[in-house]
C-alpha atoms as an extended CHARMM CRD file, in Angstrom:
* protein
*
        82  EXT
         1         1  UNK       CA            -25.4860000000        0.4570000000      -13.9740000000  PROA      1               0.0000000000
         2         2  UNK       CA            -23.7570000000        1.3430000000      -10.4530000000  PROA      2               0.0000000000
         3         3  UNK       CA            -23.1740000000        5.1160000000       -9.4930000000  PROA      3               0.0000000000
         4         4  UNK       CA            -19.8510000000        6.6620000000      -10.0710000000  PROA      4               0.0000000000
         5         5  UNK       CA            -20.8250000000        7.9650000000       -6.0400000000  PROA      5               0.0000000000
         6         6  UNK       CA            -21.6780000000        4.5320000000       -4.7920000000  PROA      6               0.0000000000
         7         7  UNK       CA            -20.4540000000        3.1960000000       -1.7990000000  PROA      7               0.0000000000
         8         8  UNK       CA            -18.0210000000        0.5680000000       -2.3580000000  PROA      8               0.0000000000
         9         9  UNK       CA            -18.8240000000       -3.3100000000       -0.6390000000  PROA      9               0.0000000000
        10        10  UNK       CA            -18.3380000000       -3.8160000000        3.2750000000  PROA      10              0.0000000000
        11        11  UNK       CA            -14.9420000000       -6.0540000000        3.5470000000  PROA      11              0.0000000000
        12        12  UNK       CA            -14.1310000000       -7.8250000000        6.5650000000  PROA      12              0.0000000000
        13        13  UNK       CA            -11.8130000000       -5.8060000000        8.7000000000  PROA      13              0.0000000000
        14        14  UNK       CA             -7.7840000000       -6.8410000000        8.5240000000  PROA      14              0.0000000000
        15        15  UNK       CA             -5.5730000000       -6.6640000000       10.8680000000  PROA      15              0.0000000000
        16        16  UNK       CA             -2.2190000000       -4.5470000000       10.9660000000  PROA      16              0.0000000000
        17        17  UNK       CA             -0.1990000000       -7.5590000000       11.2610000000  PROA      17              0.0000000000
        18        18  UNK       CA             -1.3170000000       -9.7800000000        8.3170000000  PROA      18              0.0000000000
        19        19  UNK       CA              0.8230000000      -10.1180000000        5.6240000000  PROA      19              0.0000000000
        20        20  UNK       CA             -0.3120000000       -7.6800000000        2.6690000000  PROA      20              0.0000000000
        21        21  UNK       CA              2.4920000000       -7.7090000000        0.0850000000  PROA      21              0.0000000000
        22        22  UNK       CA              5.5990000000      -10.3210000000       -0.1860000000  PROA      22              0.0000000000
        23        23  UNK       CA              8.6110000000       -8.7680000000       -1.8770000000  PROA      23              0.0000000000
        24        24  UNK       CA             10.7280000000      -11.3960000000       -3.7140000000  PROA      24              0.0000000000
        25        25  UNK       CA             14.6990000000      -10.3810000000       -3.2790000000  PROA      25              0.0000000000
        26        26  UNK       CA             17.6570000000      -12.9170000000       -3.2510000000  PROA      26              0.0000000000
        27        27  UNK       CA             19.8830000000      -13.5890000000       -0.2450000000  PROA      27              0.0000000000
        28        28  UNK       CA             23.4450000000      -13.5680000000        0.1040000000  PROA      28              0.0000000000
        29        29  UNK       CA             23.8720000000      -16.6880000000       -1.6860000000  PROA      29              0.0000000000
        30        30  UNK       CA             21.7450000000      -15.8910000000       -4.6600000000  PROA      30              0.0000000000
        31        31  UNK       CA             18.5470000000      -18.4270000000       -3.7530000000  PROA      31              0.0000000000
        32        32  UNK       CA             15.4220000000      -16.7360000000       -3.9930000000  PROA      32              0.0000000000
        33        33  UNK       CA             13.6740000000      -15.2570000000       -0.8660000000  PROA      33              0.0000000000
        34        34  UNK       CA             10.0250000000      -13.8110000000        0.2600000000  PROA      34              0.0000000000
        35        35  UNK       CA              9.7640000000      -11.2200000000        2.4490000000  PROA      35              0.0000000000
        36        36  UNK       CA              6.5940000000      -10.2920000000        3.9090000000  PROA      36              0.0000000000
        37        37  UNK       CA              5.8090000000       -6.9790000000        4.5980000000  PROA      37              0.0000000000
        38        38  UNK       CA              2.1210000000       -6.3180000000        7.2670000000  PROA      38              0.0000000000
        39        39  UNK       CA             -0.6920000000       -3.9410000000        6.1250000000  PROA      39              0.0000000000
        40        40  UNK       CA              1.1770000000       -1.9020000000        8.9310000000  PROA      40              0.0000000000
        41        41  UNK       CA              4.5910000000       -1.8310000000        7.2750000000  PROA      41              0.0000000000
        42        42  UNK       CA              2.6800000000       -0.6640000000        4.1770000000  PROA      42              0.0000000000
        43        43  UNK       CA              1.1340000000        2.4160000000        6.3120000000  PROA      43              0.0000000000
        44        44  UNK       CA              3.8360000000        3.5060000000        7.7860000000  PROA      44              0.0000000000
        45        45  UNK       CA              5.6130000000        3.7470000000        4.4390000000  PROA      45              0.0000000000
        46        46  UNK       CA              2.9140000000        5.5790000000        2.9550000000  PROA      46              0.0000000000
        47        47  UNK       CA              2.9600000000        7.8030000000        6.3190000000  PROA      47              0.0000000000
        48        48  UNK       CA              6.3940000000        8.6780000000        6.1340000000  PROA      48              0.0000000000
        49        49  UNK       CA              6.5950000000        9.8530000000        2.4670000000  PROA      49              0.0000000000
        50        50  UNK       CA              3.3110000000       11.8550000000        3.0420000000  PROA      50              0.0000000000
        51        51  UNK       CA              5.4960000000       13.2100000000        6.2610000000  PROA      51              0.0000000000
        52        52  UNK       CA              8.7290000000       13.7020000000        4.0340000000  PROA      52              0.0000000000
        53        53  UNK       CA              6.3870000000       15.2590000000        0.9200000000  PROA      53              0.0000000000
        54        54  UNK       CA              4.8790000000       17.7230000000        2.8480000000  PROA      54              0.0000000000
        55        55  UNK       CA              1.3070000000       16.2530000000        1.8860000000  PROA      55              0.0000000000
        56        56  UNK       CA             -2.2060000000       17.5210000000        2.7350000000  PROA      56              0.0000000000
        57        57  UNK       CA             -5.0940000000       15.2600000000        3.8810000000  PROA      57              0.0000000000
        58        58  UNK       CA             -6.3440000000       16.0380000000        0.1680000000  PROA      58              0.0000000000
        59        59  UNK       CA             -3.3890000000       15.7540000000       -1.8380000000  PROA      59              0.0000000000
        60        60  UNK       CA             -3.3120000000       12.9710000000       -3.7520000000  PROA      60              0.0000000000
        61        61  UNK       CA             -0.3960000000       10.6650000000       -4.7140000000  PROA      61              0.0000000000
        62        62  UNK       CA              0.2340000000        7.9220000000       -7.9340000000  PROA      62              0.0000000000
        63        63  UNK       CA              2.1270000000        4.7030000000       -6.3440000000  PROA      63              0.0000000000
        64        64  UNK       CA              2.9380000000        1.9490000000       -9.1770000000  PROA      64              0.0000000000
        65        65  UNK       CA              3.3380000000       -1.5100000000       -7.5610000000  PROA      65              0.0000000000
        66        66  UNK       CA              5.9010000000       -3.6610000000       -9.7260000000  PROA      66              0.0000000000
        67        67  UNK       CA              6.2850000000       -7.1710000000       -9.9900000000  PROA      67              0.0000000000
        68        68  UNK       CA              4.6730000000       -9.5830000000      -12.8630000000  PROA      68              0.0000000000
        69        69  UNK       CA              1.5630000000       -7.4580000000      -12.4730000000  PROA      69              0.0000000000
        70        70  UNK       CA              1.5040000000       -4.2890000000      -12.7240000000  PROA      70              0.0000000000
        71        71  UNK       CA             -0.8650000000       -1.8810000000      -10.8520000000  PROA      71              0.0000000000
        72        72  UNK       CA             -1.2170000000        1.3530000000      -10.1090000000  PROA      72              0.0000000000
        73        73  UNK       CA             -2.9950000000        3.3060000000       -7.5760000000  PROA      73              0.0000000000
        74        74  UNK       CA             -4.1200000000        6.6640000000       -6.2670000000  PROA      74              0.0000000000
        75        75  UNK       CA             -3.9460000000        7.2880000000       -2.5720000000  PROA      75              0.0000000000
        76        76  UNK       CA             -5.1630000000       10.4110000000       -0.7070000000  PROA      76              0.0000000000
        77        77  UNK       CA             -2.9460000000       11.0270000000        1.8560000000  PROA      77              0.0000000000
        78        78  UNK       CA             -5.4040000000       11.9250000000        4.3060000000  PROA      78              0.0000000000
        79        79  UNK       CA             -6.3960000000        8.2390000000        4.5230000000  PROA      79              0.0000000000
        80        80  UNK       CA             -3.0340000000        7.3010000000        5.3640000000  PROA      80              0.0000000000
        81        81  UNK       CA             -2.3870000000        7.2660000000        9.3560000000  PROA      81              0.0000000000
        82        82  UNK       CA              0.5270000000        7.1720000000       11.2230000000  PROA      82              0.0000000000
């Protein structure tokens, strides 16, 4: 059985500009439409409401993603950068 301390698995790295999330919306005619939002659109988000919440590198902050899955996930703010 694996540590509750372990390490977790190397990834590959990912670059800021690859698409990390696509947020289906409608357009002005009512069709369907992706749009994709980068690992660095994600960051900055997160870095601007740690910025507007007055947040400490060891506060720690619930963010529920919608959609047809539903996941939620704790983020320290002190591994979010600018």
């Amino acid at each position: 059985m694996a540590s509750a301390t372990a390490e977790p698995p190397d990834e590959p790295p990912v670059a800021e500009t690859e698409v990390a999330q696509v947020i289906y919306t409608s357009d002005s005619s009512g069709r369907p439409r992706g749009a994709m939002l980068s690992h660095r659109n994600l960051m900055a988000a997160s870095a601007s409401s740690a910025l507007e919440l007055g947040l400490s590198r060891n506060d720690v902050t619930i963010k529920e993603y919608g959609g047809g899955l539903r996941r939620i996930e704790a983020v320290r703010a002190g591994d979010v950068k600018a």
